[in-house]
VOPAGU-2260 file (C-alpha; in pm, 1 decimal, decimal comma):
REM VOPAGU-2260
SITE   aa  ch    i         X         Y         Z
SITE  UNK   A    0    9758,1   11470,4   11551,7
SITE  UNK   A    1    9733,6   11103,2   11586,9
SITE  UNK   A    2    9503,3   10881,9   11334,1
SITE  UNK   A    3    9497,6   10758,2   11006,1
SITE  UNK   A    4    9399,1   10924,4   10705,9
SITE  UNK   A    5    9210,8   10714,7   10422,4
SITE  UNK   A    6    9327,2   10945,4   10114,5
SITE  UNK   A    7    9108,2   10752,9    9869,0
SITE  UNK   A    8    8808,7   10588,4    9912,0
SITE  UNK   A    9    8462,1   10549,5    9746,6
SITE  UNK   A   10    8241,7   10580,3   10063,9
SITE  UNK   A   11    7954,6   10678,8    9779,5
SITE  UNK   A   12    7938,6   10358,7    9656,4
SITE  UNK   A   13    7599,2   10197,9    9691,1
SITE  UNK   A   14    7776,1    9914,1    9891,2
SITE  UNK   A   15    7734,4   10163,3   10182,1
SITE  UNK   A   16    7385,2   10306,1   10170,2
SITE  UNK   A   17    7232,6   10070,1   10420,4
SITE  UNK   A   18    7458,1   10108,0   10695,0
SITE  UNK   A   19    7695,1   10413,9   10631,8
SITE  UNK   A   20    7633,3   10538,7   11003,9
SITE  UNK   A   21    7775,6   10181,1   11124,2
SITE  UNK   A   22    8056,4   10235,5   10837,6
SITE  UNK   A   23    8135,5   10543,6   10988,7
SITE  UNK   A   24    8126,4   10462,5   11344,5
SITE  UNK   A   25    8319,6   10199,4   11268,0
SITE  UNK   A   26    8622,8   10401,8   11132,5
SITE  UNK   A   27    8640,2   10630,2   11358,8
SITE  UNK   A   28    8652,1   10366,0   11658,0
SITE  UNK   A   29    8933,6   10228,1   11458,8
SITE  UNK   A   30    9116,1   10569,0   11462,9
SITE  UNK   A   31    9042,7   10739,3   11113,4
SITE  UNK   A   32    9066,9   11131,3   11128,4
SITE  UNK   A   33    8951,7   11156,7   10806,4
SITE  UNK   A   34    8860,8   10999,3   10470,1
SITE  UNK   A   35    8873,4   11110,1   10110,6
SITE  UNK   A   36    8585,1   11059,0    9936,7
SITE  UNK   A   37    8685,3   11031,2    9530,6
SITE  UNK   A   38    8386,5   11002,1    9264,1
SITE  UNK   A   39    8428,3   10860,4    8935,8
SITE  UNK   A   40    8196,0   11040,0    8728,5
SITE  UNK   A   41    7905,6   11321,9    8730,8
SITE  UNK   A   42    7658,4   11149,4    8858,5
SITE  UNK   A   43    7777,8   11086,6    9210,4
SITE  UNK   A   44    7919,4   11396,7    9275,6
SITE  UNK   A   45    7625,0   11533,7    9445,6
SITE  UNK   A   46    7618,9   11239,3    9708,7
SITE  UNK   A   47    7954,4   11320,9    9748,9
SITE  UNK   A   48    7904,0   11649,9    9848,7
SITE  UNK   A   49    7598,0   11530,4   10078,9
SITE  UNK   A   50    7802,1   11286,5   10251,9
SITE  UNK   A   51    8025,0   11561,8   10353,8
SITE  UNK   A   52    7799,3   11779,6   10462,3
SITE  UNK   A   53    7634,6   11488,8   10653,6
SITE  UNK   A   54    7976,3   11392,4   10837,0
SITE  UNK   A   55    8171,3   11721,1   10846,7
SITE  UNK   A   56    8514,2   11742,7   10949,3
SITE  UNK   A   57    8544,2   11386,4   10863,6
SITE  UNK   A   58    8455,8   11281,0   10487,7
SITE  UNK   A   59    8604,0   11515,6   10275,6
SITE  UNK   A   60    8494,2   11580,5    9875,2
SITE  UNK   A   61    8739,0   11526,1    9546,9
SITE  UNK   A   62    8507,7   11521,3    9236,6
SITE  UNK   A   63    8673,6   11422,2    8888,8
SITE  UNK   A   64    8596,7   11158,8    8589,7
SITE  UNK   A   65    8766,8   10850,5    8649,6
SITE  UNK   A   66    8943,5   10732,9    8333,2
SITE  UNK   A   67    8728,6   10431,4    8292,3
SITE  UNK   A   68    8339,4   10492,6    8264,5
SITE  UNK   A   69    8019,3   10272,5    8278,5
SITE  UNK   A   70    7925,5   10199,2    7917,7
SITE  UNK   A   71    7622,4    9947,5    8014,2
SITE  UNK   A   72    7591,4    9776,0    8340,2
SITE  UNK   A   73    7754,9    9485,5    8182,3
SITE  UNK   A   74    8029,1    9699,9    7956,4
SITE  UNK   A   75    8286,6    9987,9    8054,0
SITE  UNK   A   76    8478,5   10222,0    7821,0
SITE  UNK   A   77    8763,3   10487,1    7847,6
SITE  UNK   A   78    8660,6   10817,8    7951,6
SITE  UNK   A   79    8552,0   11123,2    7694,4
SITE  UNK   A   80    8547,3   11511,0    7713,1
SITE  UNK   A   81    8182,9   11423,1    7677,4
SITE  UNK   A   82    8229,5   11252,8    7993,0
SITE  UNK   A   83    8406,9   11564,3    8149,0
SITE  UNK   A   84    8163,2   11830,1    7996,5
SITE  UNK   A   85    7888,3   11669,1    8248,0
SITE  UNK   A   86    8115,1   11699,2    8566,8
SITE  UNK   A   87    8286,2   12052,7    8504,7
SITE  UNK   A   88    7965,4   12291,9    8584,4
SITE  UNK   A   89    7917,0   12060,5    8949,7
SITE  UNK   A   90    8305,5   12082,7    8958,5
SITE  UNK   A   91    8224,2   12469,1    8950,9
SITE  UNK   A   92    8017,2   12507,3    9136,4
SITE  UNK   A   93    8150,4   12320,2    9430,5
SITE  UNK   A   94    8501,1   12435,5    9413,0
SITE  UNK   A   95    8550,1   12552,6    9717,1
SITE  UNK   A   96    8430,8   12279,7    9933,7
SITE  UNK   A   97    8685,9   12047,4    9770,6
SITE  UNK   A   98    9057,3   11904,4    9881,3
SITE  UNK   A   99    9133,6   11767,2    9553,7
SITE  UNK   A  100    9007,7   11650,8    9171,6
SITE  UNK   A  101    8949,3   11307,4    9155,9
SITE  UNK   A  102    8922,1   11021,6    9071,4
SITE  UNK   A  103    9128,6   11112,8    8757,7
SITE  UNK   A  104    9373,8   10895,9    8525,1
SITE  UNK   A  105    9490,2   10669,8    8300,4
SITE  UNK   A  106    9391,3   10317,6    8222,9
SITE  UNK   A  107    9516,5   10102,5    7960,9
SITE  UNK   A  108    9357,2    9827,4    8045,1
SITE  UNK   A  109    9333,8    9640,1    7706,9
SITE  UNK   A  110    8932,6    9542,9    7778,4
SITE  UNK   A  111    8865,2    9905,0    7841,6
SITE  UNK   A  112    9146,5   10044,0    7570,1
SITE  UNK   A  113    9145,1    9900,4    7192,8
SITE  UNK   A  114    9322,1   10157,7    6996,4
SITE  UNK   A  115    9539,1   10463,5    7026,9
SITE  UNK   A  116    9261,2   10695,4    6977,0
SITE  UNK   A  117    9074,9   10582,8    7310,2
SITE  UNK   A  118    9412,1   10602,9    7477,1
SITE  UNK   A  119    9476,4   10969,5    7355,3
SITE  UNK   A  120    9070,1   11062,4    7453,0
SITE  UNK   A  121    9167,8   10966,3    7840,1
SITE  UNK   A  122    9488,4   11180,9    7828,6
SITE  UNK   A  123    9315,0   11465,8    7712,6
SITE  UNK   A  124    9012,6   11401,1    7995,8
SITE  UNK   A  125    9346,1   11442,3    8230,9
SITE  UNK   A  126    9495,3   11713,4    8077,5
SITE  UNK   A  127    9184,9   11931,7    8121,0
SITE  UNK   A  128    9150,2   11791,5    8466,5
SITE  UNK   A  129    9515,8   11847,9    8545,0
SITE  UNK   A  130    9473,1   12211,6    8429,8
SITE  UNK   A  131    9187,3   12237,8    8641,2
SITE  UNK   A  132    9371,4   12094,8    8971,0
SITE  UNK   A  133    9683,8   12374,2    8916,1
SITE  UNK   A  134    9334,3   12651,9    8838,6
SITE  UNK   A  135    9228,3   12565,3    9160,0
SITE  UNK   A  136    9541,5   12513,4    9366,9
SITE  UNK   A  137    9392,2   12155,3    9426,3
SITE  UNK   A  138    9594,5   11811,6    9445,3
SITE  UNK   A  139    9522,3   11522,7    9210,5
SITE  UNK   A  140    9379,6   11201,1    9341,3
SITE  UNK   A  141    9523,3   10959,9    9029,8
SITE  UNK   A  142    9420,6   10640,4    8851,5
SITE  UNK   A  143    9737,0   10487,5    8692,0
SITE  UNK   A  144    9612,5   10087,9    8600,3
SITE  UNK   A  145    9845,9    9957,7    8352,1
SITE  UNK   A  146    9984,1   10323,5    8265,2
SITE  UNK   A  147   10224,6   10396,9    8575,3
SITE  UNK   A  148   10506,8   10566,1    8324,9
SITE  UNK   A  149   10256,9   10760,5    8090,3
SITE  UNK   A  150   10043,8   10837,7    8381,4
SITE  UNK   A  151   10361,4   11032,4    8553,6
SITE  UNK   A  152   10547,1   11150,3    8277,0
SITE  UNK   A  153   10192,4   11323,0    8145,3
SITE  UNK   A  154   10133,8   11521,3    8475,3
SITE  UNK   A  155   10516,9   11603,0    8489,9
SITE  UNK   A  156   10509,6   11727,1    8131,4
SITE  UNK   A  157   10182,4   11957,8    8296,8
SITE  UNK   A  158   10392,9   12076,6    8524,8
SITE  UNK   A  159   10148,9   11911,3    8814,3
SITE  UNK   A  160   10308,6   11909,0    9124,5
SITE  UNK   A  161   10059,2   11778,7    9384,6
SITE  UNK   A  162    9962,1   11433,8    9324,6
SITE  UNK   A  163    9871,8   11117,6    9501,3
SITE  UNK   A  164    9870,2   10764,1    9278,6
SITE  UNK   A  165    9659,4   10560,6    9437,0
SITE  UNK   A  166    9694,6   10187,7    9423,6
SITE  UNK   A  167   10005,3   10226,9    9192,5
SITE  UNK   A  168   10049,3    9918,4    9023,4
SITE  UNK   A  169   10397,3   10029,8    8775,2
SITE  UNK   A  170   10734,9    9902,1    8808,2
SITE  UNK   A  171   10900,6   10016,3    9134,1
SITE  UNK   A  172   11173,5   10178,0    8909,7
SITE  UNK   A  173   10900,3   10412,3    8731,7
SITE  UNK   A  174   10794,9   10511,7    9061,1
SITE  UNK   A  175   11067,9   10614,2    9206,5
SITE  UNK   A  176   11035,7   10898,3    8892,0
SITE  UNK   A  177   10715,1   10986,6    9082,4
SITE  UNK   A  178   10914,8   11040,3    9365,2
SITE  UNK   A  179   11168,6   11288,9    9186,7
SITE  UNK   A  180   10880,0   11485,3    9121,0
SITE  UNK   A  181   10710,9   11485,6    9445,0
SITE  UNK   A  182   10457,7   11272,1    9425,8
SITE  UNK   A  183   10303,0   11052,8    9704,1
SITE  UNK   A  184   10143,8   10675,0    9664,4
SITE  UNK   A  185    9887,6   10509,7    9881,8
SITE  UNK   A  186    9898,2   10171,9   10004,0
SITE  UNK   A  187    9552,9    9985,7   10018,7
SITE  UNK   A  188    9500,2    9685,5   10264,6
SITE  UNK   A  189    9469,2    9449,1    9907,9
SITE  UNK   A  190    9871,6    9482,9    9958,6
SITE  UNK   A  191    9854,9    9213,9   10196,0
SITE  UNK   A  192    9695,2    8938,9    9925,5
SITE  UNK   A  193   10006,7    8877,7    9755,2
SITE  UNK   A  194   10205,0    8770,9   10075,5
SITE  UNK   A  195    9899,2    8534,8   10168,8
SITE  UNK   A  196    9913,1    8399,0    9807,7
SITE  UNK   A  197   10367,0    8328,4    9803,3
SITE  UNK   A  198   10290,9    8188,2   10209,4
SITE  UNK   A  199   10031,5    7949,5   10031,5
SITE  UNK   A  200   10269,3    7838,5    9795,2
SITE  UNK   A  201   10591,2    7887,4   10037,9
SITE  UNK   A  202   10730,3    8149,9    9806,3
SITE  UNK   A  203   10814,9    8365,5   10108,1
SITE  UNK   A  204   11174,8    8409,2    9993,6
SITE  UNK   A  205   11050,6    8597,9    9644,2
SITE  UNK   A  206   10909,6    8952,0    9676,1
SITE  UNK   A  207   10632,6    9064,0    9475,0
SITE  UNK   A  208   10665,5    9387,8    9291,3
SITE  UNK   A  209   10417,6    9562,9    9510,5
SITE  UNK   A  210   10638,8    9438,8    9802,8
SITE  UNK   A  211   10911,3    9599,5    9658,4
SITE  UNK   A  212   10748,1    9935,6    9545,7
SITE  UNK   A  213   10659,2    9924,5    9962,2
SITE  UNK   A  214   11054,2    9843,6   10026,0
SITE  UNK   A  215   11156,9   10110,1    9798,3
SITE  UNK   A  216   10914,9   10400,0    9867,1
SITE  UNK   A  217   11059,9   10638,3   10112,4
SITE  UNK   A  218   10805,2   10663,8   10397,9
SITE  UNK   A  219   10789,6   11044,7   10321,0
SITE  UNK   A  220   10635,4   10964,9   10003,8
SITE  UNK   A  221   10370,5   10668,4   10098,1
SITE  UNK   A  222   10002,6   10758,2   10244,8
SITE  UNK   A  223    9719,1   10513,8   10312,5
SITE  UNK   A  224    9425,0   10437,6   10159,9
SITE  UNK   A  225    9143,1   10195,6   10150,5
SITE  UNK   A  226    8958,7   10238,9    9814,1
SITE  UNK   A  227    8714,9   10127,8    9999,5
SITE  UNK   A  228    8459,5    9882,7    9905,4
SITE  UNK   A  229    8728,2    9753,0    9682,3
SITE  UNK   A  230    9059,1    9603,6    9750,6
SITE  UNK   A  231    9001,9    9522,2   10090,6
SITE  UNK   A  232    9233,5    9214,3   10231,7
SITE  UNK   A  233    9035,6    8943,9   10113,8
SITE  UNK   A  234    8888,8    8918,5    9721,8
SITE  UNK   A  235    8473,5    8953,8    9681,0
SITE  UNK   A  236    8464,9    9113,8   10026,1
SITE  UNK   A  237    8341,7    9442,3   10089,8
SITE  UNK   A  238    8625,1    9686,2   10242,7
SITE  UNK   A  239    8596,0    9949,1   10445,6
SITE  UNK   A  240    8798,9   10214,1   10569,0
SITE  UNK   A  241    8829,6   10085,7   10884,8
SITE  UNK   A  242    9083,4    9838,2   10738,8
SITE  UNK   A  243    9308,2   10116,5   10671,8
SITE  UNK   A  244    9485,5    9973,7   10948,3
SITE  UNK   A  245    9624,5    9684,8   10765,6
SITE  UNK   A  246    9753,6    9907,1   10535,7
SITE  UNK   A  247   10009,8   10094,3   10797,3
SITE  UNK   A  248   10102,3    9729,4   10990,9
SITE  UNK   A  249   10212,5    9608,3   10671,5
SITE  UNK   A  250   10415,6    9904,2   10572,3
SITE  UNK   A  251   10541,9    9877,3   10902,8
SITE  UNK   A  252   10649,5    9486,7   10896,0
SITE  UNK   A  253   10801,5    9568,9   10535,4
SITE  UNK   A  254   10977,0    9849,0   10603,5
SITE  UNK   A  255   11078,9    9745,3   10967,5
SITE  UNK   A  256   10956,0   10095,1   11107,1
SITE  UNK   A  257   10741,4   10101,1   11414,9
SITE  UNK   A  258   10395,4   10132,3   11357,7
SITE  UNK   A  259   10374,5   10447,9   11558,8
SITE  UNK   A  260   10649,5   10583,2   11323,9
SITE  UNK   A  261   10387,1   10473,9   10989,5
SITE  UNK   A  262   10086,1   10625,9   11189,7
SITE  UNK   A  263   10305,4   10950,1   11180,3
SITE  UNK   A  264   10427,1   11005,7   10926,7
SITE  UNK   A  265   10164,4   10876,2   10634,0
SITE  UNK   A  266    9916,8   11107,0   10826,9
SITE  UNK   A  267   10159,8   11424,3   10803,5
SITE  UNK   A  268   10215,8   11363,3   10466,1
SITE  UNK   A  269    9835,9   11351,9   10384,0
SITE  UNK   A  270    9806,5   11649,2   10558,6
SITE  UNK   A  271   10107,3   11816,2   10368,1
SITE  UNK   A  272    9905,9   11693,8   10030,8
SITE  UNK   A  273    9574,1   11854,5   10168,7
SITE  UNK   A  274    9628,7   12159,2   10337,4
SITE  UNK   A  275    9265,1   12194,0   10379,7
SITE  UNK   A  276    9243,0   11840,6   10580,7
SITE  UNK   A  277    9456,4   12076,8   10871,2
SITE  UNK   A  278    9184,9   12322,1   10906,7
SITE  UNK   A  279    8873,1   12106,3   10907,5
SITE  UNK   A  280    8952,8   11756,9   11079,2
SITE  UNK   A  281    8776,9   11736,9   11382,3
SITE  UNK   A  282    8994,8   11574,1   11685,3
């Protein structure tokens, strides 16, 4: 099976409402098999669903409460087993047309986080989600901003065993822990930003730590992603998941393997992830 696979997007968003067809169109001409469409909270998950129904075989459903949530338009908080109460009966009731929980997590980001008490609320809002994942035989699509370690060592100490951290932004070291246990990262095409920024400043010869996680990763453990609209290759610029592309080249440049070789492999291991991708992508 040759193609990419996005394994976390938000093709949801409203970003894409007024041209999702072209979006679409456009991502398959560029050679996506599939894409993973993650929500963030309740309210989305029945456009989620839609979408998939609308583009079968090719956008495929994870529902779960993303660790941050929308306060006001102007102000965000952590996440609440209020927050989770909302999404479990849609959870329920759409169980079987999923390939995985998420967007789930941790975020200590201090704006979002104050105290330890809003920490401990967004591990329990993964706990229960974690415990739902293993109920279901379903993967975890993961949030880890500014928690890499507690992110991992929680789902380790809940005995999860099917994860993907998107985005991963944690020392390379604490990833590699993520690797004992089995865990896979995506690479979004924002990677590329911080080799544009050291070329700008002719800082070439230092390596940035996402560089490194890249270097470090085996390939066996790395997938793609877009997260589309955000972290595209260029800041304030809506991505989309035909950029996954830049994802793989850079991978491949990094790790000196053959781009064919990244193509390969990243898909296989998306499809060893989610099982259920194998049955329902469309060639």
């Amino acid at each position: 099976m040759h193609g990419y696979i996005d394994c976390h997007c938000h093709i949801s968003a409203g970003d894409f409402d007024k041209d999702i067809e072209d979006v679409i169109e456009n991502s398959k001409k560029a050679g996506l098999l599939a894409l993973l469409a993650v929500a963030e909270h309740a309210g989305e998950f029945d456009k989620i669903i839609a979408l998939s129904q609308r583009f079968p075989g090719f956008i495929f459903p994870c529902l779960g409460v993303h660790p941050v949530q929308e306060a006001s338009p102007d102000q965000q908080r952590g996440a609440s087993l209020q927050d989770l109460d909302a999404a479990l009966p849609i959870i329920e009731k759409y169980k079987d047309h999923l390939v995985a929980i998420g967007e789930v997590g941790l975020d200590f980001t201090p704006r979002y986080v104050n105290n330890e008490a809003d920490k401990e609320s967004q591990r329990q809002v993964l706990i229960c989600q974690a415990q739902i994942a293993k109920e279901l035989d379903l993967p975890l699509n993961v949030h880890s901003r500014s928690a890499g370690r507690p992110t991992i060592h929680l789902l380790k100490e809940q005995g999860v065993e099917k994860v993907l951290l998107h985005a991963f932004d944690g020392k390379p070291s604490v990833a590699m822990e993520g690797v004992k246990a089995g865990y896979f990262f995506s690479i979004p095409p924002s990677i590329i930003r911080s080799e544009q920024v050291q070329q700008m400043w002719l800082l070439c010869v230092f390596s940035t730590k996402k560089q490194k996680l890249v270097k470090q990763l085996p390939l066996e453990n790395i997938c793609l992603e877009t997260d589309s609209p955000a972290l595209g290759p260029e800041k304030q610029v809506r991505n989309e998941p035909k950029n996954i592309s830049i994802s793989a080249e850079y991978i491949s440049k990094i790790k000196g393997v053959a781009l064919e070789k990244v193509i390969e492999v990243t898909t296989q291991n998306a499809l060893r992830l989610f099982p259920k991708l194998k049955l329902a992508i469309r060639p």
